[in-house]
LODREN-546273 format. One record per atom (N, C-alpha, C): residue number from 0; atom name; x, y, z. Coordinates in steps of 0.1 Angstrom, whole numbers, m for minus. Layout:
! residues N
ATOM, NUM, CA, X, Y, Z
...
This chain:
! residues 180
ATOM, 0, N, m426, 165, m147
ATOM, 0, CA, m429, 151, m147
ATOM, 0, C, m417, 143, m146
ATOM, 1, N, m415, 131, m138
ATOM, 1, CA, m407, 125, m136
ATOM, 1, C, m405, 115, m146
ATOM, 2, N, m390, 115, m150
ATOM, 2, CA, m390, 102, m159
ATOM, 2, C, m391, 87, m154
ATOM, 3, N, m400, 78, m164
ATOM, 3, CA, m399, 63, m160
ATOM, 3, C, m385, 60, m163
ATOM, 4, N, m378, 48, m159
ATOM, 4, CA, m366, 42, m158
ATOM, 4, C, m370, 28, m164
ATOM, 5, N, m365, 33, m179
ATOM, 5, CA, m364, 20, m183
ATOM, 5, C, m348, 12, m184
ATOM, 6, N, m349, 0, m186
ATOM, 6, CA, m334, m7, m186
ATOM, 6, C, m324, 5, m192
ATOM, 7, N, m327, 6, m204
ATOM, 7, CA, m319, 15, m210
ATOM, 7, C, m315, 25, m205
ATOM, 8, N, m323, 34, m193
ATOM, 8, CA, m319, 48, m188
ATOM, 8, C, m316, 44, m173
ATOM, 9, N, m316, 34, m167
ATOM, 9, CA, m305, 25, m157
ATOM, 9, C, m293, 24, m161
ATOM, 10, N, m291, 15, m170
ATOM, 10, CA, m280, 14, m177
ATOM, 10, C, m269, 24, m182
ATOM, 11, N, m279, 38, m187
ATOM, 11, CA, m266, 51, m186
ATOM, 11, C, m267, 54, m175
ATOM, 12, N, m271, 52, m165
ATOM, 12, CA, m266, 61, m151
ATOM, 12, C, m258, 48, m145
ATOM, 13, N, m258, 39, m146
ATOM, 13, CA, m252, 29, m140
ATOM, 13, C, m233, 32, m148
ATOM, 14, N, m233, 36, m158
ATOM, 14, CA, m221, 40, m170
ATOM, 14, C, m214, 51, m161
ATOM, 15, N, m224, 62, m160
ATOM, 15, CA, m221, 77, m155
ATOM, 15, C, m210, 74, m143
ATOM, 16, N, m216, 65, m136
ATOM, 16, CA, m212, 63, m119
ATOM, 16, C, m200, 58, m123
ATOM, 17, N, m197, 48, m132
ATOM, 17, CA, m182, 41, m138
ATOM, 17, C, m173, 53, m143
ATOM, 18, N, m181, 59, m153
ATOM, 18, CA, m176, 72, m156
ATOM, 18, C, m162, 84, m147
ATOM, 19, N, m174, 81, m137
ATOM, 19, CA, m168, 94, m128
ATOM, 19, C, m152, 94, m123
ATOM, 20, N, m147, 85, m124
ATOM, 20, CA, m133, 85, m124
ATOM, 20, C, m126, 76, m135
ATOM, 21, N, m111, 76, m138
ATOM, 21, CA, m104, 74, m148
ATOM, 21, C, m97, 62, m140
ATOM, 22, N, m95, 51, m150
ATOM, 22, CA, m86, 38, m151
ATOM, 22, C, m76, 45, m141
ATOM, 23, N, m63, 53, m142
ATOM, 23, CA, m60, 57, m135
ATOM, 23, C, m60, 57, m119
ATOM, 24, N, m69, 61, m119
ATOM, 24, CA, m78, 68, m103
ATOM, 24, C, m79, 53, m97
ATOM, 25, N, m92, 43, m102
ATOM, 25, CA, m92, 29, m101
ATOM, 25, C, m86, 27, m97
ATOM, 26, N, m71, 25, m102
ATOM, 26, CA, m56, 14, m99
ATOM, 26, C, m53, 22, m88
ATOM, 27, N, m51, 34, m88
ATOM, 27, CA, m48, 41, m78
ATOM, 27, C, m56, 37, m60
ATOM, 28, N, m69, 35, m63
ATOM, 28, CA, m74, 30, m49
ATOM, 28, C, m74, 16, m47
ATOM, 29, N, m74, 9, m56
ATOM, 29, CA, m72, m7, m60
ATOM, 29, C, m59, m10, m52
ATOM, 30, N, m42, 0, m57
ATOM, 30, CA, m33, m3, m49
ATOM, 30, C, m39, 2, m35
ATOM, 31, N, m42, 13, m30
ATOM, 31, CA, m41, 18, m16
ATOM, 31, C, m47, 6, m10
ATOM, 32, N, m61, 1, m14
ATOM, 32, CA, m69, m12, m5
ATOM, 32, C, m56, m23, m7
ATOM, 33, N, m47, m29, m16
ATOM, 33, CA, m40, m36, m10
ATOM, 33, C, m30, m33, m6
ATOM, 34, N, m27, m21, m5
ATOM, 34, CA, m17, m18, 7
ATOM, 34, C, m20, m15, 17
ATOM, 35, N, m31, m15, 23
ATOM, 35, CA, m37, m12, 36
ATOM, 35, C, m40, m31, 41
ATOM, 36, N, m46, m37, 32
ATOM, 36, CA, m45, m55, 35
ATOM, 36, C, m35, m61, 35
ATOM, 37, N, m25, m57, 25
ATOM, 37, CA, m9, m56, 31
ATOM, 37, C, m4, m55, 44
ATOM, 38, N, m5, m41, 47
ATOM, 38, CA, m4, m37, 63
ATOM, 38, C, m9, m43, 76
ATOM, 39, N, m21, m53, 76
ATOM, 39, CA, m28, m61, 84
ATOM, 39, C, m25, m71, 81
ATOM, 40, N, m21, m75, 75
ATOM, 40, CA, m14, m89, 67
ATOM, 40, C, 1, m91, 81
ATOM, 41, N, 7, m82, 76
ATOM, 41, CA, 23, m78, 78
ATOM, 41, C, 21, m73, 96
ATOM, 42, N, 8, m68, 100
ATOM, 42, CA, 11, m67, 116
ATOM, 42, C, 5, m78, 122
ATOM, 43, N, m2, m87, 115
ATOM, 43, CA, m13, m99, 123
ATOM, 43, C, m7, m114, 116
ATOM, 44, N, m6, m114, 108
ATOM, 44, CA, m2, m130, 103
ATOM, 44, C, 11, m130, 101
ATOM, 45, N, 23, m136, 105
ATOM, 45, CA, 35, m139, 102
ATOM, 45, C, 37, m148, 91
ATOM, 46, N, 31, m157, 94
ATOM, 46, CA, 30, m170, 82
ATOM, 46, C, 27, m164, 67
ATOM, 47, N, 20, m159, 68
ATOM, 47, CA, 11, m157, 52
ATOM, 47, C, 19, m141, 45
ATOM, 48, N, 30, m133, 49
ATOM, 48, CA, 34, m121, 52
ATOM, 48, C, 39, m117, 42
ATOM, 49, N, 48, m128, 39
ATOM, 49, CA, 64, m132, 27
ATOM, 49, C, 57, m134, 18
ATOM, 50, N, 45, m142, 13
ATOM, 50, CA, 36, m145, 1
ATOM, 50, C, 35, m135, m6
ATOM, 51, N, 23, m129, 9
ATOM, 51, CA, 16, m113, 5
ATOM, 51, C, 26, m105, m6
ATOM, 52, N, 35, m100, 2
ATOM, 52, CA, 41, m91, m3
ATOM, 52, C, 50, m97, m16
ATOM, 53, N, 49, m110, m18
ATOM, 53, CA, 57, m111, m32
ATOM, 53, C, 47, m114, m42
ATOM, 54, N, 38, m118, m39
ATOM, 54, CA, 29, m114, m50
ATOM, 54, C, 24, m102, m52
ATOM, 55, N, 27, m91, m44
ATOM, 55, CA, 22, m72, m46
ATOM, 55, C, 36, m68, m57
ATOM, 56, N, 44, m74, m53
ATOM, 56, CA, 57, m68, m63
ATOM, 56, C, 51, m70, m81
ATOM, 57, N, 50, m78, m83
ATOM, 57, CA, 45, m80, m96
ATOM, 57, C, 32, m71, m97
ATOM, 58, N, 23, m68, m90
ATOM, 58, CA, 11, m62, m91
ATOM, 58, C, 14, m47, m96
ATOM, 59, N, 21, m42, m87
ATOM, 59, CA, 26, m26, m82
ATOM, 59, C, 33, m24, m96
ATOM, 60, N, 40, m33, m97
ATOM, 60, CA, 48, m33, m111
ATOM, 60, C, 40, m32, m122
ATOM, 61, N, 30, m39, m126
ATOM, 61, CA, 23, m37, m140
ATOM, 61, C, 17, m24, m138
ATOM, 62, N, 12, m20, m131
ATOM, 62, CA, 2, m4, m127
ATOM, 62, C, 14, 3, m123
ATOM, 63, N, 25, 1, m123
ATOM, 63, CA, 39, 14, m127
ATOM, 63, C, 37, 14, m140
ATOM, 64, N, 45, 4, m145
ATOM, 64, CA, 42, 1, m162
ATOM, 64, C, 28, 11, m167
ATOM, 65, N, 22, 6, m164
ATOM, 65, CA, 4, 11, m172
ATOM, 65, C, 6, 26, m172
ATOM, 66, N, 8, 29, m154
ATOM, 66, CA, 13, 46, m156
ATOM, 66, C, 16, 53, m163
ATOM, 67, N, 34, 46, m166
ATOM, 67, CA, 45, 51, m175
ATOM, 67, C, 40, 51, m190
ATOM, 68, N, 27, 38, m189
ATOM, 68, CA, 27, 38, m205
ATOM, 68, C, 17, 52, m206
ATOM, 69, N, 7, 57, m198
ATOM, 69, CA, m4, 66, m202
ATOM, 69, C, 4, 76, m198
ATOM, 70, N, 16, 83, m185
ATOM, 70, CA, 21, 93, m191
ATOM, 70, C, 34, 97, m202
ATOM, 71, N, 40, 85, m209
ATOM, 71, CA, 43, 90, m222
ATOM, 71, C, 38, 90, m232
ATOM, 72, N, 26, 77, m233
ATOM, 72, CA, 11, 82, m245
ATOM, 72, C, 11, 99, m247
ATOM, 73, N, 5, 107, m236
ATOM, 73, CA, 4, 119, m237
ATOM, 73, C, 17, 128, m240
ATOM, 74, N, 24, 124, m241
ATOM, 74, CA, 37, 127, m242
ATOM, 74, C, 43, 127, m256
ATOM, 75, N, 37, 117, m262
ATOM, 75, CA, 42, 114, m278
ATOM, 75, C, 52, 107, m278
ATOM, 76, N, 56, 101, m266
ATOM, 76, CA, 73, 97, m268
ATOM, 76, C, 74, 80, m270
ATOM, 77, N, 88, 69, m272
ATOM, 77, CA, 90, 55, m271
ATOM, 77, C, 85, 53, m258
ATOM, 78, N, 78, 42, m261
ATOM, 78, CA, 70, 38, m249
ATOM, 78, C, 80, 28, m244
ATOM, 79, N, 87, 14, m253
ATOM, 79, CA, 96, 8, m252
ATOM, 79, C, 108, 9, m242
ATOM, 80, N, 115, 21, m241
ATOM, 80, CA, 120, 28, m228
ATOM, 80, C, 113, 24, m219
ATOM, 81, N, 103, 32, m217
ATOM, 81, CA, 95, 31, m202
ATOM, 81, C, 97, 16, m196
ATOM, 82, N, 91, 9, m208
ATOM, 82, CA, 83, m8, m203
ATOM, 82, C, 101, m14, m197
ATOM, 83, N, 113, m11, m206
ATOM, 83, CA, 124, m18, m202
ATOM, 83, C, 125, m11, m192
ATOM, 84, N, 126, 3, m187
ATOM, 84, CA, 131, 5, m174
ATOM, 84, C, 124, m2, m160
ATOM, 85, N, 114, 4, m164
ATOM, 85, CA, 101, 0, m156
ATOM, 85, C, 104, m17, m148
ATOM, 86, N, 107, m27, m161
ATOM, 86, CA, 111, m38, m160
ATOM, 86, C, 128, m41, m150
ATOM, 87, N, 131, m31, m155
ATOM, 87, CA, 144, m35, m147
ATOM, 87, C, 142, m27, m130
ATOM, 88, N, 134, m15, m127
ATOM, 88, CA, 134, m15, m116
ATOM, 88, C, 126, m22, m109
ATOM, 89, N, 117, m25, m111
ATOM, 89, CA, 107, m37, m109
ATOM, 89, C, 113, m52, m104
ATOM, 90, N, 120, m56, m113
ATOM, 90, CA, 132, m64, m115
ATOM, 90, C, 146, m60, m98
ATOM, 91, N, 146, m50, m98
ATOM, 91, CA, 155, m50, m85
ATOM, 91, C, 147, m49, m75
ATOM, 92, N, 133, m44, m74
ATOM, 92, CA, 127, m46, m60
ATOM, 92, C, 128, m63, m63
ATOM, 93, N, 123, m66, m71
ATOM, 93, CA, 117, m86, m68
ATOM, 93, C, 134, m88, m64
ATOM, 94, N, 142, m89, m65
ATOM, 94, CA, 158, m96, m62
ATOM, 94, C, 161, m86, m49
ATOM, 95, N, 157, m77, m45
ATOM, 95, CA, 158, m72, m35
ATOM, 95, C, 149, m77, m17
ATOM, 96, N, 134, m84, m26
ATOM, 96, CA, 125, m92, m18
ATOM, 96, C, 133, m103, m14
ATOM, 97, N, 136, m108, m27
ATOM, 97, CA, 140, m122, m27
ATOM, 97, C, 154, m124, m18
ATOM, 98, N, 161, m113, m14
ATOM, 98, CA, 174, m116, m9
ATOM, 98, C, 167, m113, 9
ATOM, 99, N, 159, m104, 11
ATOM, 99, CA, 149, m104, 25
ATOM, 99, C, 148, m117, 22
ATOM, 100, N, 140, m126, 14
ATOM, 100, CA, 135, m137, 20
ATOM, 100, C, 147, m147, 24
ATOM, 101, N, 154, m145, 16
ATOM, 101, CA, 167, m153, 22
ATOM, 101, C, 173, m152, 36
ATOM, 102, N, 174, m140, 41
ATOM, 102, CA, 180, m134, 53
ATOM, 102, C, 167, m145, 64
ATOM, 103, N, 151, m145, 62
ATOM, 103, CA, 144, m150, 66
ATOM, 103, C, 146, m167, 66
ATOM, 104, N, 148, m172, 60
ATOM, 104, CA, 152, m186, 57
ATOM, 104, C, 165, m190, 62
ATOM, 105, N, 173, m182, 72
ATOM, 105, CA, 186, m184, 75
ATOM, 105, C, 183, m182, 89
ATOM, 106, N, 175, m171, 93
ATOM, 106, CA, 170, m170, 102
ATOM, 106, C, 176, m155, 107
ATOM, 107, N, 182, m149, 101
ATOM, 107, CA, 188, m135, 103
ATOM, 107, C, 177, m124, 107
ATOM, 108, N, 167, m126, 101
ATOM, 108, CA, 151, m114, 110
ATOM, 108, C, 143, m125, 110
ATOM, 109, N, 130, m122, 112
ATOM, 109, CA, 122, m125, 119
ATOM, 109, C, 106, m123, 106
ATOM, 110, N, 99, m132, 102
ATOM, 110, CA, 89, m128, 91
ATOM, 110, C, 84, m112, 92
ATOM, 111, N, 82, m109, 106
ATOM, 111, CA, 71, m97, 107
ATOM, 111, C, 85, m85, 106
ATOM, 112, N, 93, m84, 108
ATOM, 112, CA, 110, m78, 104
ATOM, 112, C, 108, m76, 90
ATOM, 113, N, 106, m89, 82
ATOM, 113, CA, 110, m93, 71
ATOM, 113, C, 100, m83, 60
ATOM, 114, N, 86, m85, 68
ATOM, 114, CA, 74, m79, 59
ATOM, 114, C, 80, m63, 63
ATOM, 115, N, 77, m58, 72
ATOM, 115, CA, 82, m41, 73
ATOM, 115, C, 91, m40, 60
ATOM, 116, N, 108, m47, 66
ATOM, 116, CA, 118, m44, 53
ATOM, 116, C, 104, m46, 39
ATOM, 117, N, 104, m50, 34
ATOM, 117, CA, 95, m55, 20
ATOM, 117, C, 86, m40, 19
ATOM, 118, N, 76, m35, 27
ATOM, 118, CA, 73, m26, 25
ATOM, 118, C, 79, m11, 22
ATOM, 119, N, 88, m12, 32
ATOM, 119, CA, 99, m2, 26
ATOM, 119, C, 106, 0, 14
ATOM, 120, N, 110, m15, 11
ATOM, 120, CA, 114, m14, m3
ATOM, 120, C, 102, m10, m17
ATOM, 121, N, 89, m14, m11
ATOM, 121, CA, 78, m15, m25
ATOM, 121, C, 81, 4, m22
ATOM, 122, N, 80, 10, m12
ATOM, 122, CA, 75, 22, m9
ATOM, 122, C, 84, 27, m18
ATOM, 123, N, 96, 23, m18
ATOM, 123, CA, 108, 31, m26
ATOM, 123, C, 107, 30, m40
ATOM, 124, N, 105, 18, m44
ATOM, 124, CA, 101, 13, m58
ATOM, 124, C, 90, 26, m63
ATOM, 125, N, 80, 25, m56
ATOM, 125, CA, 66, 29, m58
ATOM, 125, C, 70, 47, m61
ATOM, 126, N, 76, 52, m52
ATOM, 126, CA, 78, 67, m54
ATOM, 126, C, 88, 67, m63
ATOM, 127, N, 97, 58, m69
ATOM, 127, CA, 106, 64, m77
ATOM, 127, C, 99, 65, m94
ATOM, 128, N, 88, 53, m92
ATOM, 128, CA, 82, 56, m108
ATOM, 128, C, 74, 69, m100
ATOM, 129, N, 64, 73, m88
ATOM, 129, CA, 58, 84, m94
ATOM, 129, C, 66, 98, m95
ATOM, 130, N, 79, 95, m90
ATOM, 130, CA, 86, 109, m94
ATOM, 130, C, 86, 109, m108
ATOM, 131, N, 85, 97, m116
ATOM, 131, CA, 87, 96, m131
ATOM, 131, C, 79, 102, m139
ATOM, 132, N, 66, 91, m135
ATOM, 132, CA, 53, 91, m144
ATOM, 132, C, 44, 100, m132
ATOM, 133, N, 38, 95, m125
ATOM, 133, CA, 25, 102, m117
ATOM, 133, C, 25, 104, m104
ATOM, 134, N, 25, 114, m102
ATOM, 134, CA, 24, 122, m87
ATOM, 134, C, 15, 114, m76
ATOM, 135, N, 5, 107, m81
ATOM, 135, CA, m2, 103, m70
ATOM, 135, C, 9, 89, m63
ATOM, 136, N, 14, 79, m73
ATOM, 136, CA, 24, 65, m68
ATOM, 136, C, 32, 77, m58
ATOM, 137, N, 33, 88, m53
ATOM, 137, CA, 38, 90, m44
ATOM, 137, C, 33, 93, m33
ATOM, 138, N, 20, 97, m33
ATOM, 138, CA, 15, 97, m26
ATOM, 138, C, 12, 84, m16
ATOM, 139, N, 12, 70, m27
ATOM, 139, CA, 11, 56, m20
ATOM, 139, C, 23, 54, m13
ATOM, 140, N, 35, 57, m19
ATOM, 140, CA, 47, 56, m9
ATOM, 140, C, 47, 59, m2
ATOM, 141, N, 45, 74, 3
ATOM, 141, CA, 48, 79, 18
ATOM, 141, C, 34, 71, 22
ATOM, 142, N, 22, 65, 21
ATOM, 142, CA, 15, 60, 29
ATOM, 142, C, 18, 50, 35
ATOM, 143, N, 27, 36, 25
ATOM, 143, CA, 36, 25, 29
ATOM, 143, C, 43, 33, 39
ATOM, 144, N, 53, 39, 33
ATOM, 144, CA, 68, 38, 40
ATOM, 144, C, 60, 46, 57
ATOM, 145, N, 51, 56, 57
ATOM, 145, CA, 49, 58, 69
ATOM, 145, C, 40, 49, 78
ATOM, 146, N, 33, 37, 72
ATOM, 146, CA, 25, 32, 82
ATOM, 146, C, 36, 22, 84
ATOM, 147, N, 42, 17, 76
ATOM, 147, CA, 51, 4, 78
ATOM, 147, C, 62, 13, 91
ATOM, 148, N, 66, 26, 91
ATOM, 148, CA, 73, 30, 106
ATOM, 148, C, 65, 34, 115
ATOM, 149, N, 53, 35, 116
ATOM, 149, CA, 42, 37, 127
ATOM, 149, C, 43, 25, 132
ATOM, 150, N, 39, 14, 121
ATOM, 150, CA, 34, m2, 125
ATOM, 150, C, 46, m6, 132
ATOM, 151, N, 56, 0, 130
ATOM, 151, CA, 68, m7, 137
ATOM, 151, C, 72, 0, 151
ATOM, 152, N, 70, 15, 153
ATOM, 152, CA, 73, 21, 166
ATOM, 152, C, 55, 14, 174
ATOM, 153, N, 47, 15, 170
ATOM, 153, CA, 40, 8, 182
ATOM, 153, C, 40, m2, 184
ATOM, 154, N, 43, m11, 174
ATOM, 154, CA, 47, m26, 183
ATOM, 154, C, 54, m26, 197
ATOM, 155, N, 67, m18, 195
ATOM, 155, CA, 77, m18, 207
ATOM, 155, C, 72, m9, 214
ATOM, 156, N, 61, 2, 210
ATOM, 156, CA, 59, 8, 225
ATOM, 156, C, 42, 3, 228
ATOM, 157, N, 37, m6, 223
ATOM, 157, CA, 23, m11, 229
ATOM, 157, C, 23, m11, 245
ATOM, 158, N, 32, m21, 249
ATOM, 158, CA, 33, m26, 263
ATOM, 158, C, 36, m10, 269
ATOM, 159, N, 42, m4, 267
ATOM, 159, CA, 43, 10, 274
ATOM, 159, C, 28, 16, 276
ATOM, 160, N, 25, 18, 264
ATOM, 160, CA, 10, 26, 261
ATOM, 160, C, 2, 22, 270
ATOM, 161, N, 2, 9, 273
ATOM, 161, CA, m8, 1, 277
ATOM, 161, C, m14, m2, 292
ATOM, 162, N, 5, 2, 297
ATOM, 162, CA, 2, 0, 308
ATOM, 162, C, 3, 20, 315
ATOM, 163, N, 6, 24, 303
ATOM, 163, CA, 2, 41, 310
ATOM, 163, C, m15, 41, 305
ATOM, 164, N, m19, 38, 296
ATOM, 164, CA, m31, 36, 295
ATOM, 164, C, m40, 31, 306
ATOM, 165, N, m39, 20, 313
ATOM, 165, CA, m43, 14, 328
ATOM, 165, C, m44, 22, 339
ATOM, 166, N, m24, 24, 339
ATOM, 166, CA, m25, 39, 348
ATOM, 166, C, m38, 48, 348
ATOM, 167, N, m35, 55, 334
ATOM, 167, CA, m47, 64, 336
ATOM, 167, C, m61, 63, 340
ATOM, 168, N, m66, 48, 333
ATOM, 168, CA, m77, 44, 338
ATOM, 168, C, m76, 45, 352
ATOM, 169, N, m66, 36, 363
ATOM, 169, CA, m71, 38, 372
ATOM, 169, C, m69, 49, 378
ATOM, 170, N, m64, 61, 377
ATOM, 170, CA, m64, 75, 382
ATOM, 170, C, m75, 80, 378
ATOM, 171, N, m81, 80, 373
ATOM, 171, CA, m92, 82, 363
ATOM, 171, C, m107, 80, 373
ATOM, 172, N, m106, 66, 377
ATOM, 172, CA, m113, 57, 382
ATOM, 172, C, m114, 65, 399
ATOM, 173, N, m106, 65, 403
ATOM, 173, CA, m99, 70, 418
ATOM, 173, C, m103, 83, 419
ATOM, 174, N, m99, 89, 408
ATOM, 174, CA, m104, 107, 410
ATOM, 174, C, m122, 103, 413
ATOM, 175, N, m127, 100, 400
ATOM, 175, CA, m141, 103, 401
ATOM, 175, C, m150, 95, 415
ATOM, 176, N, m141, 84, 418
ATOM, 176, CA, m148, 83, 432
ATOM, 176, C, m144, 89, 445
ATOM, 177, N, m134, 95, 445
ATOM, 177, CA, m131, 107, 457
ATOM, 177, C, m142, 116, 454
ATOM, 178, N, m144, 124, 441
ATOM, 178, CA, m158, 132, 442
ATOM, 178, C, m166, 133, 442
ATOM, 179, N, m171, 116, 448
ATOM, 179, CA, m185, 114, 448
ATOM, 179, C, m191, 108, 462
């Protein structure tokens, strides 16, 4: 016989589904979706690029922190440590942004230049706590640091692609009406 569903037995399955992964896990796809909005940010809007990414430095930073704090919770150890280091590397990516944005304001690169550098840097930031605390923040780096050099070799080879792309269309195009 099937059970009725009352509020109450919604309500634990609606828990279960929250359940199924850990705070952790959360933050963990919480960063990936803004580093993927990041990455569309940084290849499509120049204007809004420099923002983006200086408001992620603080972000990326407290969910290092949170990391460091839950893997030395388990650990038994000063958490105090963590939060100051954490703070001071955190602390050199933002003065590290900040000195990109200057190079940008002088005019030395270029915003969409500017956003790449920036992700590079978070990427570096990002893997050095998970070599610390948690294996997955490495897994976010190499996803940064590699789409941010993907995003940058196809910019400069689009126009190439594009027009061997054409090519082949029309070879393509040419063949199938010779054999018809």
């Amino acid at each position: 016989m099937e059970e009725f569903k009352t509020p109450t037995n919604v309500n634990k399955s609606k828990k279960n589904i929250l359940k199924l992964f850990s705070i952790e896990e959360y933050l963990f796809a919480f960063l990936i979706t803004l580093s993927i909005i990041g990455i569309a940010v940084t290849s499509y809007s120049n204007r809004h690029v420099l923002k983006y990414w200086l408001v992620m430095v603080p972000v990326f930073a407290t969910v290092s922190i949170y990391y460091g704090w839950v893997f030395e919770n388990k650990r038994s150890r000063n958490k105090s440590n963590i939060i100051r280091d954490q703070i001071l590397q955190w602390a050199g990516l933002l003065i590290a942004v900040l000195l990109v944005l200057l190079l940008v304001n002088y005019g030395n690169i270029s915003s969409s230049n500017a956003g790449y550098f920036i992700i590079i840097l978070l990427s570096l930031a990002t893997y050095i706590s998970g070599i610390q605390y948690d294996r997955r923040l490495i897994v976010l780096a190499a996803l940064l640091g590699l789409t941010a050099g993907v995003a940058s070799v196809i910019e400069h080879i689009f126009w190439m692609v594009l027009v061997l792309a054409i090519l082949y269309g029309a070879y393509f195009i040419y063949i199938k009406r010779k054999s018809v």
